[in-house]
C-alpha positions in Angstrom: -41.6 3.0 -26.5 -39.1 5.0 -23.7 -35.5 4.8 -24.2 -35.3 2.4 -21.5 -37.2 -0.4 -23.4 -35.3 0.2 -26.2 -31.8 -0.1 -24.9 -33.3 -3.2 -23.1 -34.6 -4.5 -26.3 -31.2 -3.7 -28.4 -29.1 -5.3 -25.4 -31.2 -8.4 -24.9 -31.3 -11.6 -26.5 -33.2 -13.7 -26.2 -36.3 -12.8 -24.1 -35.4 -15.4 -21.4 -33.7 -12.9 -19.6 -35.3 -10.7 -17.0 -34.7 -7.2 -16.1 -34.6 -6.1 -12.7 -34.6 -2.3 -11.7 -33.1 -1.7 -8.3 -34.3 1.2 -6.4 -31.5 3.4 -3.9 -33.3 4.0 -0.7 -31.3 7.3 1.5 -32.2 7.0 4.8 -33.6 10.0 6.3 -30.4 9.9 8.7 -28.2 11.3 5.8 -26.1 7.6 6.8 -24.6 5.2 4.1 -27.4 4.2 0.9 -28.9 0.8 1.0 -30.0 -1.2 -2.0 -33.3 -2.7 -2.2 -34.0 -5.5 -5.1 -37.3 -6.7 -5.3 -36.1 -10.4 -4.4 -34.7 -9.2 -1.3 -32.7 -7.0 0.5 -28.7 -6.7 -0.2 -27.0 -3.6 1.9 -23.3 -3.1 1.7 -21.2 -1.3 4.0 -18.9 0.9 2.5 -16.2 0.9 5.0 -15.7 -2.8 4.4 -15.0 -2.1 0.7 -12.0 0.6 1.9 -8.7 -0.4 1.2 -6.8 -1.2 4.6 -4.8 1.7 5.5 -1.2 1.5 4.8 1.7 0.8 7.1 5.1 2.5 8.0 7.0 0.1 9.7 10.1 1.3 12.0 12.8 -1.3 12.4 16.2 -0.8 14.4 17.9 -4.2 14.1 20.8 -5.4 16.3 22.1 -7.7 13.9 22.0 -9.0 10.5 19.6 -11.8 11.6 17.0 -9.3 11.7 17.1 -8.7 7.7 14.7 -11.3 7.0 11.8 -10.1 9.2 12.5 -6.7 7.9 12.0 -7.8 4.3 9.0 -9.8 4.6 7.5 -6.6 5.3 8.4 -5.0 2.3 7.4 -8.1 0.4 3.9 -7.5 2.2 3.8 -4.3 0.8 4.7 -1.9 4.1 7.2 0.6 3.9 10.2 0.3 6.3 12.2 2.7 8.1 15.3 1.6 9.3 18.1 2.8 11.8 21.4 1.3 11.7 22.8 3.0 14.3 22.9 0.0 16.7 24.9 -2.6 14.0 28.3 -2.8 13.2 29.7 -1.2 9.7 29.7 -4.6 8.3 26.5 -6.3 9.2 24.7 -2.7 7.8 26.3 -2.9 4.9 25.0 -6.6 4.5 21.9 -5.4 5.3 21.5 -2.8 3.1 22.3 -4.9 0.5 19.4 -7.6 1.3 17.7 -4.9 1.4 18.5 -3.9 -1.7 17.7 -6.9 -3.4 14.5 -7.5 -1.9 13.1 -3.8 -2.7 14.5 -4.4 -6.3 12.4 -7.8 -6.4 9.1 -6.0 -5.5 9.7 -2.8 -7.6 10.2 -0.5 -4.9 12.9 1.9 -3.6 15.2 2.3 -1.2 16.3 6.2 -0.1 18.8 7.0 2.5 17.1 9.4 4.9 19.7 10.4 6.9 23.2 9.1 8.7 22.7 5.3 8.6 18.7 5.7 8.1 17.1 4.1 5.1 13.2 4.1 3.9 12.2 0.8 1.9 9.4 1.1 -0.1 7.4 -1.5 -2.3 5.7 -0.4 -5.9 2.4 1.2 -3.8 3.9 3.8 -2.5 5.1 7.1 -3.6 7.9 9.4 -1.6 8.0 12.8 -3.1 10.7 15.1 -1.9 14.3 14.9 -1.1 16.4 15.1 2.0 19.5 17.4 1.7 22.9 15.9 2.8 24.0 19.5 4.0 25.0 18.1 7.6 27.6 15.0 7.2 28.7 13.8 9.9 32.9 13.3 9.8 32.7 9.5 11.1 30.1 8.9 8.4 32.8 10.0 6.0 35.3 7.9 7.1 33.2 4.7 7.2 32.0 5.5 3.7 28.6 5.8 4.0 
């Protein structure tokens, strides 16, 4: 008796149940395997079983309308960039702090990048690294940023 019976005999019920070996065919092309059964023939693509490729998204809203569509793609798991230089002092403070909450709901982060530049990220991805704040700009200052 090979090992194979026996681990087929130890694992198996009842003797209702059939085993079925499947053989890996390599095409002579060196391209993806296929897998033969002897009931038919199943082949699987590999790329289709990749995870899509992940998103940076690069948002420069005017106003604080904007916030919404900006969050919904941190809540579909992208990570946003976002320059504030075009919105008032107020309205990117308001934003920020939807921001805030929203990145907080999905177990992300929120980094500031630079003068009035923020990265949003949700729980799937990492940033490693820091940004110095060597260069700060004197209006920056004053509006307490």
């Amino acid at each position: 008796m090979t090992i194979k019976n026996k681990l087929k005999t130890f694992f198996t019920l009842d003797d209702e149940y059939e085993y079925v070996e499947e053989e890996i065919d390599l095409p002579e092309d060196n391209s993806t395997p296929q897998r033969r059964s002897q009931k038919g023939q199943n082949v699987v693509n590999l790329k289709s079983m990749q995870q899509p490729a992940s998103k940076v998204v690069l948002c420069e809203p005017r106003s604080y309308n904007e916030a919404q569509e900006i969050a919904d793609n941190i809540v579909n798991r992208r990570a946003v960039v976002i320059n504030l230089q075009r919105v008032d002092h107020n309205q990117a403070k308001r934003i920020v702090d939807f921001l805030s909450g929203t990145v907080y709901a999905v177990n992300g982060d929120i980094q500031k990048l630079g003068s009035q530049t923020f990265l949003c990220t949700p729980d799937n991805v990492d940033v490693s690294g820091t940004i110095s704040e060597a260069f700060v700009d004197e209006d920056e200052m004053e509006r307490g940023w």
